[in-house]
Every structure is written in C-alpha cells, then in structure tokens.
C-alpha positions in Angstrom: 94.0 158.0 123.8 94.8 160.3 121.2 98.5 161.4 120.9 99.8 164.5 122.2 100.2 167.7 120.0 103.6 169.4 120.2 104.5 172.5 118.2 108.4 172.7 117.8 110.3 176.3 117.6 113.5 175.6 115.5 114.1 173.5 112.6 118.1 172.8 113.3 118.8 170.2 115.5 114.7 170.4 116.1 114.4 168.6 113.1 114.9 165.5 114.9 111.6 165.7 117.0 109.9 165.5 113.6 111.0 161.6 113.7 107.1 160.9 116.1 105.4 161.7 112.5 107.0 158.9 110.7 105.1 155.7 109.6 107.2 153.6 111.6 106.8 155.5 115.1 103.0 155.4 115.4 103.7 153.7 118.0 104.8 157.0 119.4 101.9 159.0 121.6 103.1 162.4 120.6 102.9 163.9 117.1 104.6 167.4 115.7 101.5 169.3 114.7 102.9 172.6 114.2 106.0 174.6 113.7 107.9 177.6 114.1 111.5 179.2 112.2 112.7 182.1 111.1 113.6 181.3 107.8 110.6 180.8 105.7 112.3 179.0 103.2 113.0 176.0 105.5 110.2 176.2 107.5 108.0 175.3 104.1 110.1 173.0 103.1 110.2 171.1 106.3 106.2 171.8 106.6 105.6 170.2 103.1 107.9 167.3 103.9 105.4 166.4 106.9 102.6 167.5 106.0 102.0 170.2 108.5 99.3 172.6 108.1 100.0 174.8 110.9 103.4 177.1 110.5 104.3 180.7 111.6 107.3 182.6 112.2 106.6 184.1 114.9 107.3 182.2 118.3 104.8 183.9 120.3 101.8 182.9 117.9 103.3 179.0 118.4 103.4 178.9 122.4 99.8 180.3 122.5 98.6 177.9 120.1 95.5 176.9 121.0 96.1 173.4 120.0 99.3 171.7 120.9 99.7 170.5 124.4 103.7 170.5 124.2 106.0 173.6 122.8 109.5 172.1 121.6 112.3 174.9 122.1 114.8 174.3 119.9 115.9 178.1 119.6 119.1 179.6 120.1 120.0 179.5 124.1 119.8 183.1 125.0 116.1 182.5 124.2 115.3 179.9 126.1 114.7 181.3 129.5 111.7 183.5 127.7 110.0 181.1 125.7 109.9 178.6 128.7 108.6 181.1 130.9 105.7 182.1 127.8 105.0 178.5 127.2 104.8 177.3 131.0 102.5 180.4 131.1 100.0 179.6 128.2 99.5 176.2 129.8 102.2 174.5 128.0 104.2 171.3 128.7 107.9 172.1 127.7 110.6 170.1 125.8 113.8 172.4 125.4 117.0 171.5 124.3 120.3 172.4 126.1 121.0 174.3 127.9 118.0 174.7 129.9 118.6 178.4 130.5 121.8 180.9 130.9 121.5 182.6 134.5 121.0 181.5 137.9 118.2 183.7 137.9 116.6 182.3 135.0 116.9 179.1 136.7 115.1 179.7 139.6 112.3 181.5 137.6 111.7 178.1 135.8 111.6 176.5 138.9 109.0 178.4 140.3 107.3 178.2 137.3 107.1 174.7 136.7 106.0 174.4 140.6 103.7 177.0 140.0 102.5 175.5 137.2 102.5 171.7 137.8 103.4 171.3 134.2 106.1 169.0 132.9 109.3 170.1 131.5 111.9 168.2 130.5 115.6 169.4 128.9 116.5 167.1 126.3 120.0 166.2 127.7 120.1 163.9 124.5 122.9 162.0 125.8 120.7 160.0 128.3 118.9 158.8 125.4 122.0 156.9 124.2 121.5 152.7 124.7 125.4 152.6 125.6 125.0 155.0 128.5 121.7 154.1 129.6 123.0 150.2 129.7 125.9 151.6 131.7 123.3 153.5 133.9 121.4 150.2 135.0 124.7 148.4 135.4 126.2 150.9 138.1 122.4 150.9 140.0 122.6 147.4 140.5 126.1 147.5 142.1 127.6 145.7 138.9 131.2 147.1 139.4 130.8 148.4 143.4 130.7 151.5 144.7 131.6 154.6 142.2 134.5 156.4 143.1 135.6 158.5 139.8 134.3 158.9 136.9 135.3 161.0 133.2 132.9 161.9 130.4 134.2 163.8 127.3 132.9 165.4 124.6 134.8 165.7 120.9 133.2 167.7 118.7 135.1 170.3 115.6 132.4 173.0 115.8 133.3 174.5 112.7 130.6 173.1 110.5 128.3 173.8 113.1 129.1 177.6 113.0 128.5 177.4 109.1 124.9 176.0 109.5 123.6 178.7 112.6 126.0 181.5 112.3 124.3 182.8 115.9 126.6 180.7 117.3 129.4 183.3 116.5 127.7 186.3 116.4 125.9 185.9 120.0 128.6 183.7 120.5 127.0 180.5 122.0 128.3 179.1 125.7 130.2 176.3 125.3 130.5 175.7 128.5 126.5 175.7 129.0 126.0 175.0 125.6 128.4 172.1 125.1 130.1 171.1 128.6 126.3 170.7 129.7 126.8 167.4 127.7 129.6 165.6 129.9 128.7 167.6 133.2 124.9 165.8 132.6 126.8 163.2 132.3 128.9 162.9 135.5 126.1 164.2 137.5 123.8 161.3 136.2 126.0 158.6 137.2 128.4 160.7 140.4 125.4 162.6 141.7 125.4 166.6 142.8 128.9 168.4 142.3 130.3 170.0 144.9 133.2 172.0 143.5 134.9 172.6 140.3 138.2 173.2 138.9 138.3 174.4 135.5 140.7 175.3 132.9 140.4 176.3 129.2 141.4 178.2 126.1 140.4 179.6 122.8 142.5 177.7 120.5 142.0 179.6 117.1 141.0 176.6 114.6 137.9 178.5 114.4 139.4 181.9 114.3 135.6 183.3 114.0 134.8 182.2 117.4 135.6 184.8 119.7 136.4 183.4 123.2 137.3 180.1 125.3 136.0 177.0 123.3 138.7 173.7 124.7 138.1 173.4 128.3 139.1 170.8 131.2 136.9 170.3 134.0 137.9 168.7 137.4 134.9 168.2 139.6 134.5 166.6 143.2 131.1 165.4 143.7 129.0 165.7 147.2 130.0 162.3 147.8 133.3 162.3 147.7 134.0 160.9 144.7 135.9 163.1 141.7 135.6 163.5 137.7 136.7 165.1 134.9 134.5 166.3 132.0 136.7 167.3 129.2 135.4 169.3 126.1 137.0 170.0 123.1 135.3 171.8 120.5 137.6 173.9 119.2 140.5 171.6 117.6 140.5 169.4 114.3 138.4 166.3 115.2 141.1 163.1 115.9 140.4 160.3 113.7 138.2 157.6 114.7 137.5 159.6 118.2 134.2 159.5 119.4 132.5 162.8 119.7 131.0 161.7 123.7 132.5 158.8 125.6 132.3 157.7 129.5 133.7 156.0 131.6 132.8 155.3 135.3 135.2 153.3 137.7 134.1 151.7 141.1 135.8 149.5 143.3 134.6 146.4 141.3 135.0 146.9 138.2 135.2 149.4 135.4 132.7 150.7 132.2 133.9 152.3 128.9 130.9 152.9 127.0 129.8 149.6 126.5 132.6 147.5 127.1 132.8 146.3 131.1 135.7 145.5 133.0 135.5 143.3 135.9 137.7 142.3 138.5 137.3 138.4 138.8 137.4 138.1 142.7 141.3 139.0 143.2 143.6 141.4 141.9 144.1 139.3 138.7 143.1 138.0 136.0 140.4 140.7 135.1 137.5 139.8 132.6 135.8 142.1 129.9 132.2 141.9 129.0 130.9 143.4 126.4 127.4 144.3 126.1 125.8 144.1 122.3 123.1 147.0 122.0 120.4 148.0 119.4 121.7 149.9 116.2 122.3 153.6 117.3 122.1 156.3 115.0 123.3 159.2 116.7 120.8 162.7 117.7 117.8 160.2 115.9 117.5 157.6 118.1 118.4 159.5 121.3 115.3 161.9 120.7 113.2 158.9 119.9 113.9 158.1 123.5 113.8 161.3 125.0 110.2 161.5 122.7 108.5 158.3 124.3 109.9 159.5 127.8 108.3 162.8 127.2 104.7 161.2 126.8 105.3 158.8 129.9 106.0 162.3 132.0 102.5 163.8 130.5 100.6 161.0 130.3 101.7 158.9 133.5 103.2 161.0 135.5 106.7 159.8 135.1 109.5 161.9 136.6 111.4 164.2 133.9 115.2 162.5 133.6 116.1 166.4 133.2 113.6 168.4 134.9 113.4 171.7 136.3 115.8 171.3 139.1 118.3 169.0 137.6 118.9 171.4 134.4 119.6 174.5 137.0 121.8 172.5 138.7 123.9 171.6 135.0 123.4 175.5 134.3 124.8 176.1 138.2 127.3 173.9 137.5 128.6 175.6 134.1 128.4 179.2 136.1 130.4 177.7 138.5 132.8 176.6 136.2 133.3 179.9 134.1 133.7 181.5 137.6 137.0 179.2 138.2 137.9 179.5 134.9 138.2 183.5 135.2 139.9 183.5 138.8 141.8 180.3 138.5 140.1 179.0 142.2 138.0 176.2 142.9 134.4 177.2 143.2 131.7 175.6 144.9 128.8 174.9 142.7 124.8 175.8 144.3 122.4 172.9 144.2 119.5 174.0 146.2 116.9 175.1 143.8 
C-alpha cells in the first residue's frame, strides 16, 4: 500500500509533520509531498532540506493539488475555518492544528462539511500524543484510581519568543484562550468528559507589553457529570524555573495521577503507595506529532475514529467562546455541546 501524500500549509510549528520523511519513520504510511509558506526564503530552505519538488505560496494552489490525499493546516488560526472548508471541498482529508476554528459558526460549517463529505479530519490536539498523558488515559479507563471526580490541567508557556518568531500573533493578535487554553481544556474534556459550565477569570499582565489584551487566565469548569476542574493558563509571565510548560492531574476516589507518577490508596485511609510509571524518551511537539501522524493514517486507511475530530474540536472552540463570555460579564456560562 503506498503511503499517503499530504501537502502541509505552514512551515512554523508545521515543520514537525516533516518528521514522516525521515529515514527512520518509513515505517510511517504518510509522507509530506508538498508544501506551502509565505516566505519563500524558508519555504526553499525547508523544500531543499527534504527534498521536495513540489512548493508554492499560494494556499489555494496546495489544497487543489491534484496529488496529495491530506492538506496539513498549520496557518495562522483566523485562517483555518477557510482552508478547511477549501480542502474538505477539493476532496481533501484534513490535519489542522489548534484551534480547529474561531466561531461557533465556523464550527458547525465544518461539521457539516466533514458529514457532507465523509472525509477525515483530525485537530492535532498534540497534547494527546504525549506517552505521560496517554499512559494516564488507559490508567483512568480501566478504573485504576475509581471513579473521577476533579481534575486540573495547566499550561506554562512565556510566549514572548513565540511572538518574535510569527509576529501575527500580535498583530491579529492570536486567542489565547482558543489558541492556547484549547491545550488544558482538551485536556479536561479527554479525561472529565463534556463541560457543562465555566467560570473564568484572567488578565493581561504586561511581560509582553506588545500583546494587546488578556493572556494569564484561570478556568473553573464543572463537567456534565458532575465532576469539576480547573485549566489554568499562563502565558503571559516569566516562565518559573524547572515548571513544566503542560501538566495534569486527575483525582478519583481511589487514587490519584500527576503526569506519570500514581498515587494509590492501599485499601484504607493510610499508608498510600506511589507508582511510578517509566515511559519512552519524549521529546516534546516531535514525538507527539509522530503520534498524532500514525493515528492520522489509521483514520484514512482503517477507518479509525479521529481522537479530535469534527465535533470534539467545536466543542474545545464552544468551550473557549464560552469562556471569554464569562470572562467579559464575570457569570458562569453554560458551554453548547450539540454539534
């Protein structure tokens, strides 16, 4: 079976996808075969590097290409929602980073489209990619410490030499609520299920005195369930030393999990027991998009279930609205699911 041809728009955080061409992934049944940026400079550079024939700087000409089966969107947010819609359009399966879109509307014109469509698309939430998390994941399904009653994911991250390499994210300015918060509210929802309401509260700190509006916010959510959480993210403040930039933990009524680290309770109030689980080396973005890569193909090529599709990344981008919403009036919002 011959690998799947995907034709990636950006060459930022993008660059990562270009991993599947690499001698030691031919394992890998998807290969970049084209790409797309808007500085020519770089997108020579990185075309050289991979020895990739087929380069343009103009998006359109990529989605319509008549020979990848896969357009990456790795673009500036505000552009997603377009370049989904063009790509579902020309026949395209979709990987696009987060977040998926920026409106509610845009949201539900994906949805119909990927329905419409039957084509796969899958947000890159590259946080699910992460061993730690997904160990966590499999530890919680199979009732390892009970039933989950609360649950915190944060995200730690001085933006500032972010803003230096893609200025856009001043200038448009970028949502860090659905452009960063998406990472520990993906989170949450993963483990806790549909939210049901939000709290938040936030600030623009100044660190970053370019960046022109909220970018440290604290979000309280209480899930359909029942059960409650808190996603905090911090991107405008000088990075803590030694703090990781995403952590989780989840607590049910057996046990708890940091990361990778599991407490259990050893049949009575006390003593408690840690167990720590020893993973694969992890290096960061790289290995998560290896992961989110090989998932990718299983969706195309076997009919495997997106992590992220459609519907869950509208309910991430619902659940960011939702926040912003409490954030401006200082109530608790309710948060839409039904997509």
């Amino acid at each position: 079976m011959r690998a799947l041809r995907l034709g990636l728009a950006g060459l930022g955080h993008g660059q990562t996808l270009l991993q599947a061409n690499l001698p030691q992934h031919d394992d890998l049944p998807i290969r970049v075969t084209a790409l797309c940026d808007t500085n020519p400079d770089r997108l020579d550079a990185v075309a050289q590097r991979h020895g990739i024939r087929s380069v343009t700087t103009n998006v359109d000409a990529l989605i319509t290409h008549p020979d990848i089966d896969v357009v990456g969107i790795y673009t500036p947010g505000p552009q997603h929602a377009a370049q989904i819609l063009a790509a579902l359009n020309a026949g395209k399966h979709v990987m696009v980073t987060k977040s998926m879109v920026y409106t509610l509307r845009e949201a539900e014109q994906v949805v119909e489209a990927v329905d419409r469509s039957g084509l796969v698309l899958l947000v890159t939430q590259s946080l699910r990619g992460r061993h730690a998390f997904i160990q966590a994941k499999r530890a919680c399904d199979a009732g390892g410490i009970g039933e989950l009653f609360m649950a915190e994911s944060h995200y730690v991250h001085d933006l500032r030499p972010v803003y230096a390499r893609s200025p856009w994210r001043v200038t448009a300015p970028q949502d860090l609520i659905l452009g960063g918060a998406c990472h520990p509210i993906d989170l949450l929802r993963w483990f806790m299920g549909d939210v049901d309401e939000v709290h938040c509260v936030g600030l623009r700190s100044g660190v970053a005195p370019e960046y022109p509006q909220e970018d440290c916010f604290f979000i309280n959510a209480r899930f359909t369930s029942g059960a409650i959480g808190r996603a905090a993210t911090l991107l405008g403040m000088i990075h803590p030393h030694g703090e990781r930039a995403n952590s989780l933990t989840v607590y049910g009524t057996k046990g708890t999990i940091r990361d990778n680290v599991t407490t259990l309770d050893a049949d009575a109030y006390l003593p408690t027991r840690a167990c720590e689980t020893h993973l694969p080396p992890d290096r960061g973005h790289s290995t998560e998009m290896l992961v989110m890569l090989r998932h990718m193909a299983d969706c195309v090529l076997h009919g495997a279930t997106p992590w992220v599709g459609a519907r869950e990344g509208a309910r991430v981008v619902a659940t960011g609205l939702a926040a912003w919403q409490s954030l401006r009036t200082g109530q608790t919002v309710k948060v839409r699911n039904e997509f």
